[in-house]
N, C-alpha and C positions, 0 to 999 in steps of 0.2 A: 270101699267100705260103706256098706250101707247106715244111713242118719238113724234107723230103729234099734240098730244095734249098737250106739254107743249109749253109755250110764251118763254119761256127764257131757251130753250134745248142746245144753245151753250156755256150756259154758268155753263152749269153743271159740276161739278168736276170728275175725273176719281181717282184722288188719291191724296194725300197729300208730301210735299217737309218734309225733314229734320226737317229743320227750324219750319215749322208747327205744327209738330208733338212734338218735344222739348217743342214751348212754350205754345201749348196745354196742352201738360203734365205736364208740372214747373206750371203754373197756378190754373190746377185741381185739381191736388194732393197737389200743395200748398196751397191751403185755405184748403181744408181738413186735412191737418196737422196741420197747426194754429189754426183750428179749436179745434181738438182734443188735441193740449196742453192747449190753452186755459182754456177747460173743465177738462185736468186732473190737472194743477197748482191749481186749485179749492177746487176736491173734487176727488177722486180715484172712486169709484166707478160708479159717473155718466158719469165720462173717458172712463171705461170698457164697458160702457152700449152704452157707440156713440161710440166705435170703435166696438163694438159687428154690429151694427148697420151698419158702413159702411161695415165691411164684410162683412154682411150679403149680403146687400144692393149693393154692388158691384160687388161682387163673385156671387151671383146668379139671384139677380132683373136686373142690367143691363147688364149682359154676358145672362141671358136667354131669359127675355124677352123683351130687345132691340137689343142688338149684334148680337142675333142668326138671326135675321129678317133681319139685316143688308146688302145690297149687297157687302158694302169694302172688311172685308175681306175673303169673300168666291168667288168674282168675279173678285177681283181687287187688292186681298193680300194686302191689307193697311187699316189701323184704324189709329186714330187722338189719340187715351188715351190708347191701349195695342198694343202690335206686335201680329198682324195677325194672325202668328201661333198660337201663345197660345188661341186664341178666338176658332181657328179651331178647336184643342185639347179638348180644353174642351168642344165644345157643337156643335152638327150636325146644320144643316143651317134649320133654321127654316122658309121657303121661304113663307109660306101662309100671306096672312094677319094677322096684328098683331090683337090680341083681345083684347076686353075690359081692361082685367084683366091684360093685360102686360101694354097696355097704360097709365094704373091708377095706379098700381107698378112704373113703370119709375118713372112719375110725382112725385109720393110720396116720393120716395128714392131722385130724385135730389132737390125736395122742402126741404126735413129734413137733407140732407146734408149744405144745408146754413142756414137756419131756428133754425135748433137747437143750433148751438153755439153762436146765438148772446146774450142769456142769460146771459152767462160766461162771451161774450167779452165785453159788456158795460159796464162791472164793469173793464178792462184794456184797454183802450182807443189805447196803441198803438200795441195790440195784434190787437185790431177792425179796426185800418188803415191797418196795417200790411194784416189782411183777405182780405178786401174789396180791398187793392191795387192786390190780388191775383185773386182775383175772379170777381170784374165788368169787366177786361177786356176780360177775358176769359169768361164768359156769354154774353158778349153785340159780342166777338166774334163767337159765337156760333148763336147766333139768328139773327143778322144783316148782317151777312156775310154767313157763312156757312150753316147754314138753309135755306138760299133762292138758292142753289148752290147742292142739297145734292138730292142723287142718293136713298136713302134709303124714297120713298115716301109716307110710312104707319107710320112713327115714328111721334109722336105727335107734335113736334117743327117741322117738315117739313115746309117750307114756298116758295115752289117751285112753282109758278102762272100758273096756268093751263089757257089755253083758253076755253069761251063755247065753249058745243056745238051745232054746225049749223045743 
């Protein structure tokens, strides 16, 4: 995407503070742990099957076909939810346009990352505050803030306003 054609180019991010990055992370990985007790205080096995799940889902759906497309940390050494390096490490820069197939991965993996334990958690009510206190703010800051701000302008939450063109 060319720089002339965004509306709001000044106000794009080059990298992320500390601070950012922390409550990014306390957020993310917090409802995903609540999550994941939640479901194994339950029942063990469908515990095993959503952390199978977010490994999976995390180790290789959003390090490959989101992070790797990512400009942060291959242009800018910074990510909001892993250090940089380890993104590097594990996977070469996937610079092309993302495909179908990654975009509908993400989406899947970040829908059944919250989707999945509300099963478990309606039946413990302050496991389900406890998620939710985790996780709206860090979604509503992800899409309201940082999606309209974000350098990586093929990820499917992009929300970076382009100008027509003349």
């Amino acid at each position: 995407m060319d720089k002339q054609n965004l509306k709001n180019d000044t106000h794009l991010v080059d990298g992320f503070s500390l601070i950012e990055k922390i409550l990014m992370r306390m957020g993310f990985y917090g409802f995903i742990f609540i999550g994941a007790y939640g479901i194994y205080s339950a029942t063990l096995l469908w515990g095993l099957l959503y952390t199978g799940f977010v490994l999976f889902g995390l180790g290789f759906v959003f390090l490959y076909c989101l992070c790797a497309h990512c400009p942060y940390p291959y242009e800018y050494s910074d990510c909001l939810f892993l250090p940089a390096g380890l993104i590097k490490k594990l996977y070469k820069s996937r610079s092309e346009q993302m495909h179908i197939l990654d975009k509908v991965g993400f989406l899947m993996v970040m829908g059944g990352l919250v989707i999945i334990p509300q099963y478990w958690l309606l039946k413990r009510d302050m496991l389900l505050i406890l998620f939710w206190i985790f996780c709206l703010p860090t979604l509503a800051r992800l899409l309201f803030y940082l999606c309209k701000r974000c350098r990586h302008f093929n990820c499917p939450l992009n929300r970076v306003v382009q100008e027509n063109p003349k």
